[in-house]
C-alpha positions in Angstrom: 122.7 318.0 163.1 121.6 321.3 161.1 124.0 322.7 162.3 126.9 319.9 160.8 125.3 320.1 157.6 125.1 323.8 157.4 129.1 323.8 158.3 129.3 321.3 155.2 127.8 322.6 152.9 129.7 326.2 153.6 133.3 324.2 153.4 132.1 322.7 150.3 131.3 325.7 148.9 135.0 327.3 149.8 136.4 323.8 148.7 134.7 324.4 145.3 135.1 328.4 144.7 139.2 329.0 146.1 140.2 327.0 143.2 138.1 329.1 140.8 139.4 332.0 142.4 143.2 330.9 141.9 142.4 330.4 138.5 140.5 333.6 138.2 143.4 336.0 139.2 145.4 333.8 136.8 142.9 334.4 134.1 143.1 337.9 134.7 147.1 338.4 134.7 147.8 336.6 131.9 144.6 339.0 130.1 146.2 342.4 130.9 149.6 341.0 129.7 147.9 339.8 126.4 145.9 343.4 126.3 148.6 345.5 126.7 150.9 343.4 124.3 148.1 344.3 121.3 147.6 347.8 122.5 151.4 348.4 121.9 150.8 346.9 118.3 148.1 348.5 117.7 149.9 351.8 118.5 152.8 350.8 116.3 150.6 350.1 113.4 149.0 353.4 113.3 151.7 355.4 113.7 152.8 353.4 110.7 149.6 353.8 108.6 150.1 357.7 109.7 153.4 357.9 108.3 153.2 355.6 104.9 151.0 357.1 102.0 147.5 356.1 101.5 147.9 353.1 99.2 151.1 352.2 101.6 149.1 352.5 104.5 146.4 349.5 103.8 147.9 346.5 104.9 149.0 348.6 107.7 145.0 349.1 108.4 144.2 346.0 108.1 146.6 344.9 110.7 145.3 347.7 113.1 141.9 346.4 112.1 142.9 342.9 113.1 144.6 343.7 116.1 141.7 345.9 117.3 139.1 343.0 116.8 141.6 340.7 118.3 141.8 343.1 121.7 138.2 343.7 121.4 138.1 339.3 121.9 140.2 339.1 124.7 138.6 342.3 126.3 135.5 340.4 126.2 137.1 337.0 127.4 135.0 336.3 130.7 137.6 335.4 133.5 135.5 333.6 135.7 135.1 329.6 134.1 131.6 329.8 135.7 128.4 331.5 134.3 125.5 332.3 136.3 123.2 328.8 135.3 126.3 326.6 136.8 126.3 328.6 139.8 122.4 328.6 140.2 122.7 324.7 139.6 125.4 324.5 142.4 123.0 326.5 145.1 119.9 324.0 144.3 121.7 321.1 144.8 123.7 322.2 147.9 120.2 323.2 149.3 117.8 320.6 148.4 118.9 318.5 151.1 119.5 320.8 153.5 115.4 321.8 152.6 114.2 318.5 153.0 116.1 318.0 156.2 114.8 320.9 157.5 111.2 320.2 156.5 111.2 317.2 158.3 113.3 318.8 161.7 109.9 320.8 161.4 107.3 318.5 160.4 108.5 316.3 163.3 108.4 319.0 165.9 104.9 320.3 164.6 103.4 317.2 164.2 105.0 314.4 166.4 104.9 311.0 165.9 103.0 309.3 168.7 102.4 305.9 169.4 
């Protein structure tokens, strides 16, 4: 019977992750599309700034400046939709039974019931 709920609880841990995983790699894609869409604006707005006169060149920096704390955002995006407490959470309640189960498997085999 250990052996049944051990097999469970490993499929429902595949059954919960593979999705996250899809949506992971998705995650991740659609950020090094996004980064290297602003990186090519960033490069195009200093090249600007370089070119215009100082006074010229401002809105030009404040774009750059934008852009740059725009990348910084999505550089700093987390892909993964699950942070270390949900995960933690998820282990404790997938092993709390499989503790108690096991604590009585050894309580009864220690110390048997007898009549």
């Amino acid at each position: 019977i250990l052996c049944y709920i051990i097999v469970f609880i490993i499929i429902g841990l595949i059954a919960f992750f593979f999705p996250q995983f899809t949506f992971h790699r998705a995650l991740e894609a659609k950020k090094k599309t996004i980064l290297a869409e602003v990186g090519a604006k960033c490069e195009q707005s200093f090249k600007k700034a370089r070119q215009d006169s100082w006074i010229a060149g401002i809105p030009e920096i404040q774009q750059l400046h934008n852009l740059s704390m725009f990348y910084n955002t999505i550089r700093d995006t987390p892909t993964w939709i699950l942070d270390i407490k949900v995960i933690g959470k998820l282990i404790i309640s997938a092993l709390t039974p499989l503790l108690v189960l096991l604590a009585k498997i050894l309580i009864g085999h220690y110390y048997p019931i007898t009549s």
